[in-house]
Biotite code that builds the C-alpha atoms (Angstrom):
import biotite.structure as struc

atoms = struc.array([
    struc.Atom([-13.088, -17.973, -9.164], chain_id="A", res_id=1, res_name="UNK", atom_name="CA", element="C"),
    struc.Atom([-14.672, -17.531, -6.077], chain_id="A", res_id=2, res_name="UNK", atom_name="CA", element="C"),
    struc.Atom([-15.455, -13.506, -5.658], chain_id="A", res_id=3, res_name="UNK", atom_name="CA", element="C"),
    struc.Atom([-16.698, -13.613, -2.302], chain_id="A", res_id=4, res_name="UNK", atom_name="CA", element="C"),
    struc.Atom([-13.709, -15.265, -0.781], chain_id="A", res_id=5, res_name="UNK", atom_name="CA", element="C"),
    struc.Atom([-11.412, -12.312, -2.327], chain_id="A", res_id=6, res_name="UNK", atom_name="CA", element="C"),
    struc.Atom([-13.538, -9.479, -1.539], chain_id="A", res_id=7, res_name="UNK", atom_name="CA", element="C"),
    struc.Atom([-12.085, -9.069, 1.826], chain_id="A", res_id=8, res_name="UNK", atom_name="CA", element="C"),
    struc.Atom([-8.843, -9.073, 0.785], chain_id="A", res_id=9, res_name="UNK", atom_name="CA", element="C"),
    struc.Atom([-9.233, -6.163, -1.683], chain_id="A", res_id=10, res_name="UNK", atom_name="CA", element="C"),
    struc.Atom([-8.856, -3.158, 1.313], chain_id="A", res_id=11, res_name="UNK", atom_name="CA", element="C"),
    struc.Atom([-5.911, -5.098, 2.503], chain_id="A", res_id=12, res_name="UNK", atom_name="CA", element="C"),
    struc.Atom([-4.602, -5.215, -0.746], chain_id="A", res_id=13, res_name="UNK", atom_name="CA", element="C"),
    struc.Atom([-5.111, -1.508, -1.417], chain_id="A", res_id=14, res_name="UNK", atom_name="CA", element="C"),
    struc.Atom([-3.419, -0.747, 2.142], chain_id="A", res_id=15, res_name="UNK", atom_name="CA", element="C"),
    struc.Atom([-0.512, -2.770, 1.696], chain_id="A", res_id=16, res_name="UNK", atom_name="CA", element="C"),
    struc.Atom([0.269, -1.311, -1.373], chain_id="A", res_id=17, res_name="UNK", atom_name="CA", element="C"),
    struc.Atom([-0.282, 2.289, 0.058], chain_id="A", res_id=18, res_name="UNK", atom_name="CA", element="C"),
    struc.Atom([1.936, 1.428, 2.949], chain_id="A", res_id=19, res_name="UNK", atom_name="CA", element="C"),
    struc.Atom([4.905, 0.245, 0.552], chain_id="A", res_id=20, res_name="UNK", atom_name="CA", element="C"),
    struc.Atom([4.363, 3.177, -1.950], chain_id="A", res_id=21, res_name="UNK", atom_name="CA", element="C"),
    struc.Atom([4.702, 5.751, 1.019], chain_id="A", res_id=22, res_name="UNK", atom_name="CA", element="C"),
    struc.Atom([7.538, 4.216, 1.928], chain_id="A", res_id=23, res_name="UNK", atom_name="CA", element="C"),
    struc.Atom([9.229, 4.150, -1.180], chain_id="A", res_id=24, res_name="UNK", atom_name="CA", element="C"),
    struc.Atom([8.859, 7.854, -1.296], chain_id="A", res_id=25, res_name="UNK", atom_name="CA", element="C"),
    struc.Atom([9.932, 8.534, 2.215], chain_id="A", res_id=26, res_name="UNK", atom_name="CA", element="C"),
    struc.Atom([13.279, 6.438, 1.296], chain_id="A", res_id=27, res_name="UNK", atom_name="CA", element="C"),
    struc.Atom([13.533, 7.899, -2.131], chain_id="A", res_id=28, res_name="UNK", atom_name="CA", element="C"),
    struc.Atom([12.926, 11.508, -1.666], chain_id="A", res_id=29, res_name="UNK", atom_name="CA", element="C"),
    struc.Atom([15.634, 13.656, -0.154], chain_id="A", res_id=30, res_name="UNK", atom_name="CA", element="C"),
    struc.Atom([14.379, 14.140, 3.692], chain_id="A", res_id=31, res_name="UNK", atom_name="CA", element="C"),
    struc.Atom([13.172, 18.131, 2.760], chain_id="A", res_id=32, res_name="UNK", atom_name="CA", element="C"),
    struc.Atom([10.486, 18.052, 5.799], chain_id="A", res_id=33, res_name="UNK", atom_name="CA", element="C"),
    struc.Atom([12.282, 16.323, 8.913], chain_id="A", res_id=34, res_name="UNK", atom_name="CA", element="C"),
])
């Protein structure tokens, strides 16, 4: 498996799955701090 072709992926990877867990919460969690 080709590392180096993946590698730049990674930070994308991490972000994307950031962005979706923040928004989970936002949509989840009663809106306390409007």
């Amino acid at each position: 498996m080709p590392s180096r072709f993946l590698t730049p992926y990674i930070p994308l990877v991490n972000l994307f799955s950031l962005h979706v867990y923040e928004l989970i919460l936002v949509t989840t969690k009663p809106k306390f701090e409007l």
